[in-house]
N, C-alpha and C positions, 0 to 999 in steps of 0.2 A: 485360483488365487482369490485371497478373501482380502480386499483393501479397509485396514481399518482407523485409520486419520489419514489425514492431506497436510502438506505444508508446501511452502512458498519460502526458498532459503536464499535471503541476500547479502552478498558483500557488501560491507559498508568501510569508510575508515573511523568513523566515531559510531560504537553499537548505540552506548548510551543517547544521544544526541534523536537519534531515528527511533529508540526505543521510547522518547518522551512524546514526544509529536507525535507516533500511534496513540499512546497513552492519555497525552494530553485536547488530542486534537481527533482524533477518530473511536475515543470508548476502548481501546484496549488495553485488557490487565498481563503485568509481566505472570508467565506462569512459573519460568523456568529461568535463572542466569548466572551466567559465572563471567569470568573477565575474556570476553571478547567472545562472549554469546550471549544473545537474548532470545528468548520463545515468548511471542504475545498470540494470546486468542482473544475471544467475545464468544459468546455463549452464542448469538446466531449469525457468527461467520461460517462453519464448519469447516475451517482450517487455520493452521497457525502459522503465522509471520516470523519467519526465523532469521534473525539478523546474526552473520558472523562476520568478525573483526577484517580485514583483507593484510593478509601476510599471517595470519594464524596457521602456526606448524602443524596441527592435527589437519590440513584441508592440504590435499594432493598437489604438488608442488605447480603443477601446471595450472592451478585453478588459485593459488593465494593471493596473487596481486590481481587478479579478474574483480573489476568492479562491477555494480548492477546495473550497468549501463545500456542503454536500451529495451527495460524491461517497463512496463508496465503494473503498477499493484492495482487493478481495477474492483468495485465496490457500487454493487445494484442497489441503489436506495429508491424507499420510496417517496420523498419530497425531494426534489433535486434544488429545485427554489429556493426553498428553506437551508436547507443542505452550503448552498452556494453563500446567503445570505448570514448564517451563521459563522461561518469559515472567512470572511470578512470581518465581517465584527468582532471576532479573535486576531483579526490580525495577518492571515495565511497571504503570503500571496497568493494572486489568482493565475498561472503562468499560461494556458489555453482558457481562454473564455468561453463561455457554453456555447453549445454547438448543437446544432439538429442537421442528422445523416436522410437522408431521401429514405433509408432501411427503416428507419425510427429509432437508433439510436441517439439518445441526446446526452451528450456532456461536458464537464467542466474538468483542471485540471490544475495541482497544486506540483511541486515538489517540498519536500522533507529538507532539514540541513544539508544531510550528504547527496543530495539531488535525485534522489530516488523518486519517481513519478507516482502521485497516488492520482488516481482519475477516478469520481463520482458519476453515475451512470443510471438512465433511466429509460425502457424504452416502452415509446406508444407504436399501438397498430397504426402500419402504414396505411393507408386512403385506398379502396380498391380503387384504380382506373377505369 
């Protein structure tokens, strides 16, 4: 098997709404949309955020009212500070506050209109013991 793109494909009930707030709030351009789909990239995510409408008839009947609930859209930046600080000053709420894991995971967390979890993420080497 030869894998040649990634995506990451969410329920939403408003595509547009979730499609601006990548757009607007995290640098992604729509590439691809029709009504009740949208395809967003960035040139160094290397995969695409796919938001489809929830109750859309093309998606298998058992999966159209499934929303993205309990998913995480997680994003390794490199200034998380800054990151954090930005994402304020436009406005985001902040819904987890930054956080440092004993692993060295450190981060913050927002949600989208339709409550979809975007979490910004940075990690430092833990301290040998």
């Amino acid at each position: 098997m030869r894998i040649t793109a990634s995506a990451v494909s969410l329920n939403v009930a408003d595509v547009p709404a979730s499609t601006r707030f990548l757009i607007d709030h995290f640098g992604f351009r729509e590439e691809t949309a029709a009504d009740g789909f949208a395809s967003l990239t960035r040139d160094d995510v290397g995969m695409h955020v796919v938001y489809l409408r929830t109750g859309l008839p093309t998606l298998p009947a058992d999966q159209r009212d499934d929303h993205a609930d309990g998913l995480i859209l997680a994003f390794t930046v490199d200034d998380l500070e800054g990151e954090l600080a930005r994402l304020r000053n436009e406005g985001v709420a902040i819904t987890m506050p930054l956080t440092s894991e004993e692993w060295g995971e450190r981060a913050f967390q927002v949600r989208d209109p339709n409550g979809v979890i975007v979490q910004l993420v940075d990690w430092k080497a833990v301290a040998a013991v």
